[in-house]
Residue, then its C-alpha position, 0 to 999 in steps of 0.5 A: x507506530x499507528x500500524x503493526x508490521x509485524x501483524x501483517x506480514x503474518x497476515x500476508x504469508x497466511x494468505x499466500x498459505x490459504x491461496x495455495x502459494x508458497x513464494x520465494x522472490x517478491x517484488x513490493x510496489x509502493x514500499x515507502x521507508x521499507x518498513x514492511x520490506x525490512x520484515x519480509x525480508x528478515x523472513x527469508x524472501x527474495x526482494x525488489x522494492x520499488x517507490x517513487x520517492x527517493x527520499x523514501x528510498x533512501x531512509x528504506x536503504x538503511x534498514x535492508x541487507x540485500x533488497x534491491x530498491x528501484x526508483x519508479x512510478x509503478x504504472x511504470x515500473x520496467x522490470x528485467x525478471x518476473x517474480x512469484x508475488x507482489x505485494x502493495x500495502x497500506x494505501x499504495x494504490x490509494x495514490x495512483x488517481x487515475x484508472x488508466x495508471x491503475x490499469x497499466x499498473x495491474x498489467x504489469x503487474x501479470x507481465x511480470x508474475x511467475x505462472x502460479x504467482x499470486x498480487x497481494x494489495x490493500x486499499x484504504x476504502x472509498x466508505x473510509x475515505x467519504x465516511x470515516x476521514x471525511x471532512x474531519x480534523x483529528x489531533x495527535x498529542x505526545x511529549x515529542x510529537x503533536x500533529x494536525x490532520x486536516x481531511x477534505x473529502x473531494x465527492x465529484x472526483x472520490x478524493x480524499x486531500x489529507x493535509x498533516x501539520x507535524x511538531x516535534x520535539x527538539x531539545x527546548x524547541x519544536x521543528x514543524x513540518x508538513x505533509x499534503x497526500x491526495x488519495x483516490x477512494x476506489x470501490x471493490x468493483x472497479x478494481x475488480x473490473x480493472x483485475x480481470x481486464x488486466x488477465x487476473x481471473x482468480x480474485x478473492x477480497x477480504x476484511x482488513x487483517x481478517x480471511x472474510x469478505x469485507x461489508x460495506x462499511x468496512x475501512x480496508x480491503x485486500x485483494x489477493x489476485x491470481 
C-alpha cells in the first residue's frame, strides 16, 4: 500500500515516450508478487517476469493472464527470446550484493535486448539506505496490521539489514510473522561503470518518479540504459 503502482507504470511508459522507445514485449527481473507485472500487462504488454522466490511466484500467478513467469537468480537468468525492454523496479537490484552478480545481470540484460530496446531499473539510494533508514526503528500501527522495522546500516560493506516484525489481525488474535531483507546501497557511479562495461552506451539517471537528474540526497534513482 505504501507504493502506488499505478503511478509508475505511467511513469516507466513516459520514459520509454522521452527515450524514444515504444516497446511491445517485456521482460521484468525481480517481479515479487507481480504487482507491477498484473498493470503492465492489462496495459497491453507482452510479458515474461522472472523472481527468485517461488512463493512470490506463486501469489503473482494468481493475478496474470498470459505473463509467463520463470523461477531464477537474475544474474542467472537463461532466456530463449530477446525482448524490447526490461524492466526492474523498487529495490530489485538492491538485493543483488555482489558487483560480479550485478555485472552478469546487466550483461545478460544487453544479450538479451532487441537492437533499439531500452533497460528501465531503479534503486533504493546508497544516502537512503545510510541516511534515511540508517540505524532507525520505525512502527506502523492499523486495526489489522501493526509491524516493526529494525534497520542496521552495515558502512564497511554499504549494507543495509532491514528486519520487519508483522502482527496482524485474525479474528480475536494476531498471527506474527517475520521478514529479514539485506540490501546493498549502490552509487550512481558504480552502476554506471558496470552499465557501460556491460555495452550500454546511452545512460540516463533520474529522480525518483520525476524526469530530472537526481541530487545527492535524493532517496531513489532510475536509470534508463540503452
Amino acid at each position: 500500500e505504501d507504493i502506488d503502482y499505478d503511478k509508475w507504470c505511467d511513469y516507466i511508459e513516459n520514459l520509454f515516450t522521452l527515450n524514444g522507445v515504444s516497446p511491445d514485449t517485456l521482460c521484468e527481473l525481480a517481479c515479487g508478487t507481480g504487482n507491477m507485472t498484473c498493470r503492465m500487462e492489462k496495459r497491453g504488454y507482452k510479458i515474461t517476469a522472472s523472481d527468485i522466490s517461488r512463493d512470490m511466484l506463486s501469489i503473482a500467478s494468481e493475478k496474470l493472464d498470459n505473463t509467463e513467469l520463470i523461477c531464477s537468480d537474475m544474474s542467472k537468468l537463461a532466456l530463449s527470446k530477446k525482448y524490447d525492454a526490461f524492466l526492474c523496479m523498487i529495490d530489485g537490484l538492491n538485493y543483488v550484493i555482489t558487483p560480479k552478480a550485478v555485472l552478469d545481470t546487466f550483461i545478460n540484460v544487453k544479450k538479451h535486448l532487441n537492437d533499439g530496446g531500452v533497460f528501465v531499473f531503479d534503486v533504493s539510494s546508497w544516502y537512503k539506505l545510510k541516511h534515511i533508514l540508517g540505524n532507525e526503528t520505525f512502527i506502523h500501527s492499523e486495526y489489522d496490521v501493526f509491524y516493526s522495522w529494525q534497520n542496521r546500516f552495515m558502512e564497511k560493506h554499504n549494507l543495509s539489514d532491514m528486519l520487519l516484525n508483522f502482527f496482524v489481525r485474525n479474528g480475536d488474535t494476531y498471527d506474527r510473522f517475520e521478514e529479514r531483507h539485506l540490501q546493498r546501497g549502490w552509487s550512481e557511479e558504480e552502476l554506471t561503470k558496470m552499465l557501460k562495461k556491460a555495452g550500454f552506451t546511452e545512460i540516463s539517471v533520474y529522480d525518483e518518479l520525476k524526469f530530472i537528474a537526481p541530487n545527492p540526497e535524493s532517496a531513489r534513482l532510475v536509470f534508463v540504459c540503452k
